[in-house]
C-alpha positions in Angstrom: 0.0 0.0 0.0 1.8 3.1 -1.2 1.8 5.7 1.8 -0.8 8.3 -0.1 -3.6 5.7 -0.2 -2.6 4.5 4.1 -2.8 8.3 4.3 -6.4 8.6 2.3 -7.9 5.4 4.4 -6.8 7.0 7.8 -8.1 10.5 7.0 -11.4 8.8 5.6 -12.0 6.8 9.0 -11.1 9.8 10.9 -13.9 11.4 8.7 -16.6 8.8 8.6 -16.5 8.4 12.6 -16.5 12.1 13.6 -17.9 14.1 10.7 -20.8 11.6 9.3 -21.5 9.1 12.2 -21.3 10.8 15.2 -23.3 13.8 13.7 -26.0 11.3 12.7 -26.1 9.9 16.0 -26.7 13.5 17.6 -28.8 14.2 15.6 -31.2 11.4 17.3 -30.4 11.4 20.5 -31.5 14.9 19.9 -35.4 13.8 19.5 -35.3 11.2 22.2 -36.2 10.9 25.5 -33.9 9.0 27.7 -37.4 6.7 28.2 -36.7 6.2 24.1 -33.3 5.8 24.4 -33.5 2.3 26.3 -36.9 1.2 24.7 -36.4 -2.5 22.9 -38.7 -3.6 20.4 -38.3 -7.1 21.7 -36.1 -9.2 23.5 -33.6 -9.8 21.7 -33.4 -6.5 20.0 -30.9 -3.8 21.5 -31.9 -0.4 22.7 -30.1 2.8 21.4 -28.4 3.1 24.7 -27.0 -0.4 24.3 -25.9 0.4 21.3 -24.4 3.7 22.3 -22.1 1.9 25.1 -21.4 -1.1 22.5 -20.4 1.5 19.9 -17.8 3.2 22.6 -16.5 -0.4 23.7 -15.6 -1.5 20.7 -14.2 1.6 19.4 -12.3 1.9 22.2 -11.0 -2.2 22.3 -10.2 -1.8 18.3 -8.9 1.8 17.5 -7.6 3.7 20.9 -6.3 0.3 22.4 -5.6 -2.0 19.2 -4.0 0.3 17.5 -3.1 3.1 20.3 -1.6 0.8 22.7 -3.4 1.2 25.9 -4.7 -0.9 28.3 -7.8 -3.2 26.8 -10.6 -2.5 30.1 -13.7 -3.4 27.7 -16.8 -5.4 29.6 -18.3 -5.7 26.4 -21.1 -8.5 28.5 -22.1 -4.6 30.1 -22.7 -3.1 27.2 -25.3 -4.8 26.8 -26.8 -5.0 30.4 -30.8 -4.6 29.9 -31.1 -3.2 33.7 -28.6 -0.7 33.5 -30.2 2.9 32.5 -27.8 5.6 31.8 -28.7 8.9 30.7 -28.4 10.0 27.4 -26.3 13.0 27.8 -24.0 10.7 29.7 -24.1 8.2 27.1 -23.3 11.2 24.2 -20.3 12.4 26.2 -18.5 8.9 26.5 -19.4 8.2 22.9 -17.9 11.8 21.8 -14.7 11.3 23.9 -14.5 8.0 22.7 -14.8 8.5 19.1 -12.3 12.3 20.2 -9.7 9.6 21.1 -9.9 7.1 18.3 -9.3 10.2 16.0 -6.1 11.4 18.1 -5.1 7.7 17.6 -5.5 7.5 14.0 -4.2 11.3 13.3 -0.9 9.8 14.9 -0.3 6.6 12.9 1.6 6.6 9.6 1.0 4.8 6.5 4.0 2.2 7.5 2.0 1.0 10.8 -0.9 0.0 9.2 0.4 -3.5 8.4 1.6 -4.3 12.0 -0.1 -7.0 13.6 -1.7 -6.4 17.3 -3.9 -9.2 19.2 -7.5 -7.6 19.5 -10.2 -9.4 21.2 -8.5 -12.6 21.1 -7.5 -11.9 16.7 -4.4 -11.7 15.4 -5.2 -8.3 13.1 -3.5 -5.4 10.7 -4.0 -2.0 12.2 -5.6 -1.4 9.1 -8.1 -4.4 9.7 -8.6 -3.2 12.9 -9.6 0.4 11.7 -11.7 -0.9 8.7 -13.5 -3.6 11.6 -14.3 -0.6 13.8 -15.6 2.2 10.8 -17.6 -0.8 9.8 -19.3 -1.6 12.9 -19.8 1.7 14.0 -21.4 2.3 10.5 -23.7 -0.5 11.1 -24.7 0.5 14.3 -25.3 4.0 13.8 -27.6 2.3 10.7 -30.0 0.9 13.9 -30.0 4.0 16.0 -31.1 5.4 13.1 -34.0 3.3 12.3 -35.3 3.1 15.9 -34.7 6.6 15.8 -37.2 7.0 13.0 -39.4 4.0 14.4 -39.7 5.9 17.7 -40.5 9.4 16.3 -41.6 8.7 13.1 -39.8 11.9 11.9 -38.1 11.9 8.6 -34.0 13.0 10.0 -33.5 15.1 7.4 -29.9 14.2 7.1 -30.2 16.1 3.3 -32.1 18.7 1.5 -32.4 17.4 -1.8 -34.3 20.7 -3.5 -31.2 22.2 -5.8 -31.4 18.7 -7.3 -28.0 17.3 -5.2 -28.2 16.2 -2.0 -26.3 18.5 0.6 -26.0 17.1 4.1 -27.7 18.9 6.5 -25.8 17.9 9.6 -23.1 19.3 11.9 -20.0 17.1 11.2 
């Protein structure tokens, strides 16, 4: 991989988690209520606040200590916890500083690092598959806050205006 294109894919993850995902995510917990935020459509269906401390967890675990180096403290079984109710300005913070300190990580690697190996939940990984893993899932997640975002409000987000005939976003980000 020649060092512009490790450069491009780092700057892109750094974009895609703090300038489109994050935003989006905002954006919902903006409409809300923390009552909405730990509703579950069934059992085995997460809540957005679930989701919200899965999405810092593993973001943390593959990005600010995969590829960052520090200590791995995820209890990804807590993420999930159905009796534990935290508020949704709480949950926003520790997903903004979380997503604040998987940029700083990623502003700091260079192209050369991304094909070092690290040990992340138990897999022997790239840097660069351990960046792609996390933009993934965080993109898939922020997919289902945003469909039980619309589910619970039935509100259209309005992430673009479409009426000068090309979509601009209408988010902060």
């Amino acid at each position: 991989m020649s060092g512009e294109t490790a450069r491009a894919f780092l700057e892109e993850a750094r974009r895609y988690l703090s300038e489109d995902y994050l935003p989006k995510i905002e954006r919902c917990l903006e409409r809300l209520t923390d009552e909405q935020v730990w509703w579950r459509a069934g059992e085995n269906i997460n809540s957005v606040g679930n989701l919200l401390l899965h999405l810092e967890g593993n973001l943390r675990q593959w990005v600010v200590c995969g590829a960052g180096g520090q200590s791995d403290l995820r209890r990804r079984d807590g993420e999930f916890d159905t009796g534990r109710r935290v508020p949704r300005e709480e949950l926003l913070t520790s997903l903004r500083a979380a997503v604040a300190d998987a940029d700083a990580v990623l502003a700091r690697l260079g192209p050369p690092t991304l094909l070092e190996r690290r040990r992340v939940q138990g897999l022997e990984v790239t840097l660069l598959a351990a960046i792609f893993h996390a933009v993934e899932h965080f993109s898939t997640h922020t997919g289902q806050i945003l469909l039980l975002t619309k589910m619970l409000t039935g509100e259209d987000l309005a992430f673009y205006d479409f009426s000068a005939g090309v979509p601009q976003r209408t988010w902060r980000g």
